[in-house]
Residue, then its C-alpha position, 0 to 999 in steps of 0.5 A: x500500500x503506497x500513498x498518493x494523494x490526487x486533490x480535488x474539490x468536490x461537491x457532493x450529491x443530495x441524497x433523498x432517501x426514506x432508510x437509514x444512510x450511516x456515515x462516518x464523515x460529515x463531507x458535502x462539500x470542498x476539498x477531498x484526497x483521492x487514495x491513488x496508492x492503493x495495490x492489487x487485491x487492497x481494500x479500503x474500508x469503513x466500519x458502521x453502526x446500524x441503530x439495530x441488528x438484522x437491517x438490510x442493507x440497501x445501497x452503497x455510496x462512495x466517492x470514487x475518482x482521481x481518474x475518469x477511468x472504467x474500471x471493475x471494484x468488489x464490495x465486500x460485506x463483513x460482520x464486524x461484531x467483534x470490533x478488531x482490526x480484521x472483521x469477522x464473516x464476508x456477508x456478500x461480495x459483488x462486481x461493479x464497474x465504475x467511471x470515476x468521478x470527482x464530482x458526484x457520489x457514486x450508488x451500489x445497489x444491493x437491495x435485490x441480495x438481501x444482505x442482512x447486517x449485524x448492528x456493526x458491519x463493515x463495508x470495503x471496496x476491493x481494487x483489482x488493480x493500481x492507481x485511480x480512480x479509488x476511494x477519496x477521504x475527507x480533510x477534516x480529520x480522521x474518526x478513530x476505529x472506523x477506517x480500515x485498509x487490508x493488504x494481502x501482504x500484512x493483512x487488515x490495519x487501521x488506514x491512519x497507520x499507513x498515513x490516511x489523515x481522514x475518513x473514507x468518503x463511504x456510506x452505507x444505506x440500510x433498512x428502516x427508520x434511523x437517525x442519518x449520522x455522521x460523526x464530524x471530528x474536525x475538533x480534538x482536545x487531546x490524543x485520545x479524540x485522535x485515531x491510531x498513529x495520530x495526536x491531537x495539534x491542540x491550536x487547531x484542533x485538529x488530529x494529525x502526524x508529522x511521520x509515519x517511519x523514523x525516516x520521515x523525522x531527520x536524526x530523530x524518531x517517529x513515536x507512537x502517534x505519529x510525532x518526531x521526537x529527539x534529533x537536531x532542532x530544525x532551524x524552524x519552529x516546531x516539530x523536525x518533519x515540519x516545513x515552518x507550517x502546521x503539521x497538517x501543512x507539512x503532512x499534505x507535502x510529505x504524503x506523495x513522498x511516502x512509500x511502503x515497499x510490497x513484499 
């Protein structure tokens, strides 16, 4: 899994419906990433709630762009009950061919499958191939737990771990009345509003990283959540990957640099 960030301003569509939409990001409009990096046979995912068990599953949306190519992507449906990194049984599996987009949500239809969901599921979107298009996230933080990637190389981690700053741009639609949520987390008070891997910059309140490897900070190293610590000061304020900008800043100019070699 590599990443390689296509920007784009979008303007999400209206969605009318009378079921239940979960979503993990609040995006309707402005900037969104395109996740350009993603390998052969890598899924990127999203975990949801429903407001009960044995919902069915209705559609899928999701934003799928950096390229206005065709190509065929497999949604993948888990029980997620159990709330570990790698999900639980596949529920369903289906082939869509796709034109990418970077101005409208795309629609899975899967109401003739009569997927039946658990309270918490996990929808992904497997790519049979590289590059864009692919999933796009939002640029308003990342929600803890609910964004996943799987490569068949390691298996399923969390998407902050390969320097994902923000939620898919994926929703699922299911049976039944239900509050419409999404879970807006542009705002931190501490690292522990913030996912795996990343720490809270308390000025702006927002959830972010400076590194991903001790090669990303210098003579120093990257801890735990994903700041430089030790090394040389930079002749600049502020933590060693940083370019005299907010860590956000630094981060959006490090990640087309940032590599991890397939095995």
């Amino acid at each position: 899994m590599r990443v390689l960030w296509a920007i784009a301003t979008i303007a999400s569509a209206s969605l009318a419906h009378a079921d239940t939409e979960l979503q993990n990001e609040c995006f309707e409009s402005g900037m969104a990433a395109f996740e350009a990096g993603f390998g052969v046979n890598d899924i990127g995912a999203s975990r949801f709630n429903a407001p009960d068990a044995t919902r069915q599953l209705i559609k899928v949306h999701l934003l799928f762009g950096g390229d206005t190519a065709t190509k065929t992507i497999t949604l993948k449906v888990y029980d997620d009950t159990a709330g570990t990194d790698a999900p639980g049984a596949e529920l369903a599996s289906a082939d869509f061919q796709l034109t990418g987009s970077n101005s409208a949500l795309q629609e899975l239809d899967v109401t003739a499958m009569n997927i039946m969901v658990p309270a918490q599921f996990r929808v992904g979107i497997l790519f049979p191939y590289m590059g864009a298009p692919a999933l796009a996230r939002d640029n308003d933080g990342i929600t803890a737990n609910r964004n996943f990637i799987y490569d068949p190389s390691i298996g399923w981690r969390q998407s902050s771990l390969f320097g994902v700053t923000g939620d898919w741009i994926l929703r699922a639609t299911v049976s039944g009345s239900g509050q419409n949520v999404c879970m807006p987390v542009s705002t931190c008070t501490s690292n522990t509003d913030c996912a795996t891997g990343m720490f809270c910059d308390v000025d702006a309140h927002m959830c972010t990283m400076e590194c991903t490897t001790n090669a990303d900070c210098g003579d120093g190293t990257c801890n735990s959540i994903g700041m430089c610590v030790g090394g040389t000061p930079p002749e600049e304020p502020g933590g060693c990957c940083q370019t005299g900008g907010s860590p956000s800043l630094a981060l959006l100019l490090m990640l087309p640099l940032f590599r991890r070699r397939r095995r």
